[in-house]
Rosetta silent file (secondary structure, phi, psi, omega in degrees, C-alpha in Angstrom):
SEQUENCE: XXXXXXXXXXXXXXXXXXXXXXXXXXXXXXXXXXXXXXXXXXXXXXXXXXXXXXXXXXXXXXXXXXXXXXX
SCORE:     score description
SCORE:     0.000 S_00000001
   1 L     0.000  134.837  174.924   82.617    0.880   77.105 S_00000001
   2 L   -65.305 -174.192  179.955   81.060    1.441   81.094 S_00000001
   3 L   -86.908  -98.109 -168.418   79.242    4.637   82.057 S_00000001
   4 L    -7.880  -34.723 -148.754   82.714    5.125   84.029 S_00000001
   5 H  -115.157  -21.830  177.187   84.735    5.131   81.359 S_00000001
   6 H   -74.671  -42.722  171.745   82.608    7.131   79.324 S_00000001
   7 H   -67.754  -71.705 -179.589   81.999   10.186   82.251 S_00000001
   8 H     6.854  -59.543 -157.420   86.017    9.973   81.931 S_00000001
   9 H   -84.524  -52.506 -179.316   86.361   10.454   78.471 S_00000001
  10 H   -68.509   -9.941  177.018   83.950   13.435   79.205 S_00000001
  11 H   -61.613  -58.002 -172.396   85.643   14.810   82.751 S_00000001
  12 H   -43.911  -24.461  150.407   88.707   14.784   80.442 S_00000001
  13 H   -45.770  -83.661 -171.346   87.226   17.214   77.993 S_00000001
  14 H   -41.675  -56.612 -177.288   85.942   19.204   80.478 S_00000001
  15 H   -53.083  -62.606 -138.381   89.527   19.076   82.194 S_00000001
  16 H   -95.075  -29.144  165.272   91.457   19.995   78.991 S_00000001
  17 H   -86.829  -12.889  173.044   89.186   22.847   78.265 S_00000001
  18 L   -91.555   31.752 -177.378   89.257   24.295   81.698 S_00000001
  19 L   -91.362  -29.506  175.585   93.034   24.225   81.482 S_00000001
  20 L   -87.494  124.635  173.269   92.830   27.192   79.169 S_00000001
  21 L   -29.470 -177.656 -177.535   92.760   30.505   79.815 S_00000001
  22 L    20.728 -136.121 -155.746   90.504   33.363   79.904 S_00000001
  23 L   -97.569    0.943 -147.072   86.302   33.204   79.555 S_00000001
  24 H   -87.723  -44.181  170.112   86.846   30.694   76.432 S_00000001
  25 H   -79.151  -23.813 -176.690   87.925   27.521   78.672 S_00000001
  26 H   -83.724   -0.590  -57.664   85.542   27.690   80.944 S_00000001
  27 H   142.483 -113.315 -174.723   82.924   28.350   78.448 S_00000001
  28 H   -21.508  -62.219 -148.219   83.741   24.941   76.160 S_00000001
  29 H   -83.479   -8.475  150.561   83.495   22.953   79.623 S_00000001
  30 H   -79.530  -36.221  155.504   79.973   23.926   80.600 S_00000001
  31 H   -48.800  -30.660 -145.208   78.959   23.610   76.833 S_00000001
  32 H   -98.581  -79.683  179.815   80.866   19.893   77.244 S_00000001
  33 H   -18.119  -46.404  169.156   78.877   19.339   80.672 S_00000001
  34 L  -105.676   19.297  178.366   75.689   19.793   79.235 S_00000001
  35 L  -157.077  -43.196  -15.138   75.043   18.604   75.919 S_00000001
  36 L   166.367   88.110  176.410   78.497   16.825   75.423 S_00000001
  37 L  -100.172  138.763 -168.211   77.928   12.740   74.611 S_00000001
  38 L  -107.168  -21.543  162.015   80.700   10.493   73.904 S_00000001
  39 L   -70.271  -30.581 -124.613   78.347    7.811   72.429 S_00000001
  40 L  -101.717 -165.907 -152.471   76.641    9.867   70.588 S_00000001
  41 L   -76.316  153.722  125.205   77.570   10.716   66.426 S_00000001
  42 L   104.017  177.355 -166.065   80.210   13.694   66.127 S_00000001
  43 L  -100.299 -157.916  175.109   82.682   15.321   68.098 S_00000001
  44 H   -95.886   -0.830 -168.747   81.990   17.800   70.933 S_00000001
  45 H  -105.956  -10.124 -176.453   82.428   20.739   69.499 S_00000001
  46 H   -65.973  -77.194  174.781   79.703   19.161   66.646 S_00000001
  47 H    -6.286  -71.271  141.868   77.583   18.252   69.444 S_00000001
  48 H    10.658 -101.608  162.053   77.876   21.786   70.519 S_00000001
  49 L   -85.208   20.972  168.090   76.773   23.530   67.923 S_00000001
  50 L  -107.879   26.693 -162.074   73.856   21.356   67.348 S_00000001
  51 L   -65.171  170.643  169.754   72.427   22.559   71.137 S_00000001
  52 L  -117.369  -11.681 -156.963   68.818   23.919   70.913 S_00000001
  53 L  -105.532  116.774 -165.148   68.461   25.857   74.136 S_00000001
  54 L  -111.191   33.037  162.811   68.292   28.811   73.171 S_00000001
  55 L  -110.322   -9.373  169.409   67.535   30.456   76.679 S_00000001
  56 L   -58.258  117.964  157.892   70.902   29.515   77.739 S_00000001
  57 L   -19.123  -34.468 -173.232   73.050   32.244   78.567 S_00000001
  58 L  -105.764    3.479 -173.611   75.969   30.853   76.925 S_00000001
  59 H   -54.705  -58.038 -169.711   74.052   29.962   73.640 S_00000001
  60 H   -94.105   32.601 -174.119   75.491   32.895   71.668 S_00000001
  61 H  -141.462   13.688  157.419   79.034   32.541   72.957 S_00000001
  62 L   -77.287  132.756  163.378   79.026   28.475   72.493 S_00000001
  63 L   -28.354  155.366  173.981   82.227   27.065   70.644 S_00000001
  64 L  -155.024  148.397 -153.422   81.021   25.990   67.063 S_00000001
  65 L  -100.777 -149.480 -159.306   83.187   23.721   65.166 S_00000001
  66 L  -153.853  -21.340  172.856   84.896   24.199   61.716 S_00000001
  67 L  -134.324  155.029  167.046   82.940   21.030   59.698 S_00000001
  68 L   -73.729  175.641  162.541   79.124   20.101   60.716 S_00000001
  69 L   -66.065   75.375 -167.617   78.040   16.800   61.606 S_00000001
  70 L   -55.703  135.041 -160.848   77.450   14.603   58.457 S_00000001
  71 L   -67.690    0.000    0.000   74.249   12.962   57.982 S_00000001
């Protein structure tokens, strides 16, 4: 897969959560924007909830996912 097709797959996240309403879509897609790999193990909402920066503003309001990432 290119880097192109890969920023894609992630605009397209980012698009489909800021399609949603209220503080919640907008919210997912800067969580997606910044930590949010398409290579990398797990889904985005895994991804997500394995951020560390915990000076982000949005840290205790990031989506978290419903199974962890398996080892």
């Amino acid at each position: 897969m290119t880097a192109n097709n890969l920023r894609r797959s992630k605009h397209e996240v980012i698009h489909q959560q800021l399609e949603k309403g209220g503080f919640r879509g907008p919210i997912n897609a800067k969580c997606v924007e910044c930590i949010y790999d398409p290579e990398a193990k797990g889904t985005w909402r895994q991804q997500v909830q394995a951020c560390t920066s915990k000076g982000c503003p949005l840290f205790p309001v990031r989506p978290t996912p419903i199974k962890v990432i398996s080892e």
